[in-house]
C-alpha positions as CSV (number, residue, x, y, z in Angstrom):
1,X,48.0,111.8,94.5
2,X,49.5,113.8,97.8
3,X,52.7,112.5,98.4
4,X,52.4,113.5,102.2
5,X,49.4,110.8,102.3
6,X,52.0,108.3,101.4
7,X,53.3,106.5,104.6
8,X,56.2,106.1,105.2
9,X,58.1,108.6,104.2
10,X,60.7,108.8,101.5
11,X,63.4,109.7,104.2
12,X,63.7,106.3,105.2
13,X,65.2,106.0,101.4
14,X,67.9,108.4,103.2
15,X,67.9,106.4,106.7
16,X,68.8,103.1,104.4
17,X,71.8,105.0,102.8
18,X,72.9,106.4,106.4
19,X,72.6,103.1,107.7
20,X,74.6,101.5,104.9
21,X,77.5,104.4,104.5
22,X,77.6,104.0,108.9
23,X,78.5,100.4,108.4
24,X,81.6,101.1,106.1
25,X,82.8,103.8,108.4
26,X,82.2,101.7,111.5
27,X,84.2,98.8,109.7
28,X,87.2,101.2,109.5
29,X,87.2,102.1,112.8
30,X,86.8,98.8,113.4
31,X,89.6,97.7,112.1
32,X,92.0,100.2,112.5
33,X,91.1,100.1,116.7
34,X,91.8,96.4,116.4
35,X,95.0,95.9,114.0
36,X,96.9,99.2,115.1
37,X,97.3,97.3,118.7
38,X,97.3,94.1,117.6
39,X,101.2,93.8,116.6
40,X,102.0,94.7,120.1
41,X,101.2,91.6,121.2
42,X,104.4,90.4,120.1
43,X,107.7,90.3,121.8
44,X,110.4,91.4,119.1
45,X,114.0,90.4,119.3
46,X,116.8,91.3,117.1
47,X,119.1,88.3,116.2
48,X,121.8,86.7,116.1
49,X,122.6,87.0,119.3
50,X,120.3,85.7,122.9
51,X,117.4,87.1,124.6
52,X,115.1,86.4,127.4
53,X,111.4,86.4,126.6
54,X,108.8,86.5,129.5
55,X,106.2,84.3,128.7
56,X,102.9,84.9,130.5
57,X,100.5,81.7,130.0
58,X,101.2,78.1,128.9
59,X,100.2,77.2,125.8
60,X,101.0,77.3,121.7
61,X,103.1,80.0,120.8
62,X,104.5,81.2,117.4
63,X,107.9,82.7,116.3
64,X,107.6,84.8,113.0
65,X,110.2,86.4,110.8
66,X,109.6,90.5,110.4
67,X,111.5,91.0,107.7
68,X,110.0,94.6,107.5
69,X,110.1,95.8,111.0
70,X,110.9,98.7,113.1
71,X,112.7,98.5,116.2
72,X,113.2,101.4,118.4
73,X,114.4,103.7,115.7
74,X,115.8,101.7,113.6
75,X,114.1,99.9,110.5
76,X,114.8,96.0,109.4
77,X,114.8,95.0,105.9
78,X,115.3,91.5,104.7
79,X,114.2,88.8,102.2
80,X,111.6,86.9,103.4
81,X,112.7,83.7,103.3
82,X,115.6,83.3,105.7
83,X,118.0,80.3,105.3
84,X,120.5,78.9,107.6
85,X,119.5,81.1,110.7
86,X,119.8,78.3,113.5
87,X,117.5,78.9,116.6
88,X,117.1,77.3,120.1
89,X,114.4,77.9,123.2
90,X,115.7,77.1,127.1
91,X,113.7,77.4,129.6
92,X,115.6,80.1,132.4
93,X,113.9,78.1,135.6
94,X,114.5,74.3,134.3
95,X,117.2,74.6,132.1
96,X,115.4,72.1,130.0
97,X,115.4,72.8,126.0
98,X,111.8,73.5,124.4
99,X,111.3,71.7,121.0
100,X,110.6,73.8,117.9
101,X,108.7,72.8,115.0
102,X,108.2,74.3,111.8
103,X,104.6,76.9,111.8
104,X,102.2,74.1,111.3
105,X,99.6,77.1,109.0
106,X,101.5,79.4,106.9
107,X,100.5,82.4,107.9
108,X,101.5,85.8,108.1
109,X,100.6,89.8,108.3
110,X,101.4,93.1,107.6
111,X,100.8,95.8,110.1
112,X,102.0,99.2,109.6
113,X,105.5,99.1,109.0
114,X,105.6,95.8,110.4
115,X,105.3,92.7,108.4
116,X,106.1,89.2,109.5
117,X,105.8,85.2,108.7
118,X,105.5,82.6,110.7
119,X,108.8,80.1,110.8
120,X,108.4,78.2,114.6
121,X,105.7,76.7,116.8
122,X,106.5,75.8,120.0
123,X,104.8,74.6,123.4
124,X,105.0,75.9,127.1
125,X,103.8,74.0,130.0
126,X,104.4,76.9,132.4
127,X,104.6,80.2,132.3
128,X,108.4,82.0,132.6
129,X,111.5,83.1,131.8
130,X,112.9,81.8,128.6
131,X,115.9,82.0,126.5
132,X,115.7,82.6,122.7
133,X,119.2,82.4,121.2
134,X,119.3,82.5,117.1
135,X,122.5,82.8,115.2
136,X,124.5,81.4,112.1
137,X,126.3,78.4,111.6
138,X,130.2,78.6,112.3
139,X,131.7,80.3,109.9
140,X,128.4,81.7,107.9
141,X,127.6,85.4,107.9
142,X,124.2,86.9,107.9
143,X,122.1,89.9,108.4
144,X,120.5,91.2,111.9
145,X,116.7,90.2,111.2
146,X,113.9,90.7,113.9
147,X,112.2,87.3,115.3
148,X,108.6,88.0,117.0
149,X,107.2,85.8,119.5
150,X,103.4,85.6,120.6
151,X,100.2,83.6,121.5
152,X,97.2,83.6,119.4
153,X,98.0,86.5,117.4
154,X,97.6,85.0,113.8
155,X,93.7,84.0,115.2
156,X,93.3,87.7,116.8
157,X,93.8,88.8,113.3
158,X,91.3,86.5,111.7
159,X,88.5,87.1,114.0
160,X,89.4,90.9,114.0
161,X,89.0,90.6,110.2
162,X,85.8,88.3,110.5
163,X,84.0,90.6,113.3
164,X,84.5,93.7,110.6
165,X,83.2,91.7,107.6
166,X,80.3,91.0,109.9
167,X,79.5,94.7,110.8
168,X,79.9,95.6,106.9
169,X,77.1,92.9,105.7
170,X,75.2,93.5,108.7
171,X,74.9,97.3,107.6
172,X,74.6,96.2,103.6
173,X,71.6,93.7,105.6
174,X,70.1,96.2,107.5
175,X,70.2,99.1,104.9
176,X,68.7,96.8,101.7
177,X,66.0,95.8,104.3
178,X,64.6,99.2,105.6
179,X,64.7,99.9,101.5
180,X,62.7,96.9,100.8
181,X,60.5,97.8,103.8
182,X,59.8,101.0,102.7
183,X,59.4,100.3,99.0
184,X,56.6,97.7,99.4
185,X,54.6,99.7,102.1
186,X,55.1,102.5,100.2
187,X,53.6,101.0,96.9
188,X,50.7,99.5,98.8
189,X,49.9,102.5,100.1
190,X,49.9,104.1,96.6
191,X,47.6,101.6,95.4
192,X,45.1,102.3,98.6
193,X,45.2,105.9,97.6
194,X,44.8,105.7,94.6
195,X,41.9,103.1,94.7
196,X,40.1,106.0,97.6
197,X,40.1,108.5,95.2
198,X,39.1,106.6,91.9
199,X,35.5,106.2,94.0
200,X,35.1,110.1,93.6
201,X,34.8,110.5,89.8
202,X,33.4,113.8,88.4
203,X,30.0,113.7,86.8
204,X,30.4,114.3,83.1
């Protein structure tokens, strides 16, 4: 039996591992493109102390907690849960105090250096100046920590996440289905062959 009669080829054995080993790769990319810009989304401010935030579009926002974080040159280390640390939002063009609730979904993330949970939600009805000021009760001493405030970042890294699990099955798909493909018209083709030159028997 010629193998070059065989159709298709056994490179597309080789084209199904490409395709499979281009998927991881591409998820890498992927993800590194997507999360290395991702955490500068957020606005950071060191506490205690108070700090105006310019805050682009109305909606849900999120305050997290870095306690690994890097700011400028200098690094922030603290425990992650962070009791007593009192914090208020004002609104610069109304004067008028935005309410802060406790995160409604427990999330958080670890970029780089950077790693943060969320401790605030909050809600803007326009866009503006505000005033974040965070410090200790009277009397109580505590650390400088870093606060980060954003929109939708906590999502961005969810469907960032999502979108490269997607490329990774959709390679994994792609590559087990030109094997398949192959395999079967390969083994039908096999059985053609070999059923052509079973016809031509030499006479004994």
């Amino acid at each position: 039996m010629l193998e070059e009669e065989i159709r298709p080829s056994r490179a597309y054995y080789g084209l199904a591992v490409v395709v499979f080993i281009a998927g991881w790769v591409l998820f890498g990319w992927f993800l590194f493109r997507n999360l290395s810009g991702i955490s500068g989304k957020l606005q950071q401010v060191v506490v205690p102390g108070k700090v105006e935030l310019a805050l682009s579009k109305p909606g849900e926002y999120t305050i997290y907690h870095e306690y690994q974080s890097v700011v400028g040159s200098k690094i922030y280390s603290a425990e992650k849960n962070l009791p007593g640390l009192d914090c208020a939002l004002v609104s610069k063009t109304t004067g008028s105090k935005v309410a802060l609730s406790p995160a409604s979904v427990s999330s958080s993330y670890a970029v780089g250096s950077r790693s943060g949970v969320a401790v605030f939600d909050f809600r803007i009805d326009q866009p503006g100046v505000y005033e974040l000021s965070a410090g200790y009760p009277e009397g109580q001493e505590g650390p400088e920590v870093v606060l980060a405030v954003g929109q939708g970042f906590a999502i961005g890294i969810v469907t960032t996440v999502f979108g490269g699990l997607a490329i990774v099955f959709g390679s994994m798909a792609a590559a087990t289905a030109i094997a398949l493909v192959t395999l079967i018209k390969r083994d039908k083709a096999k059985k053609q062959l070999k059923g052509r030159t079973s016809q031509y028997r030499p006479i004994e």
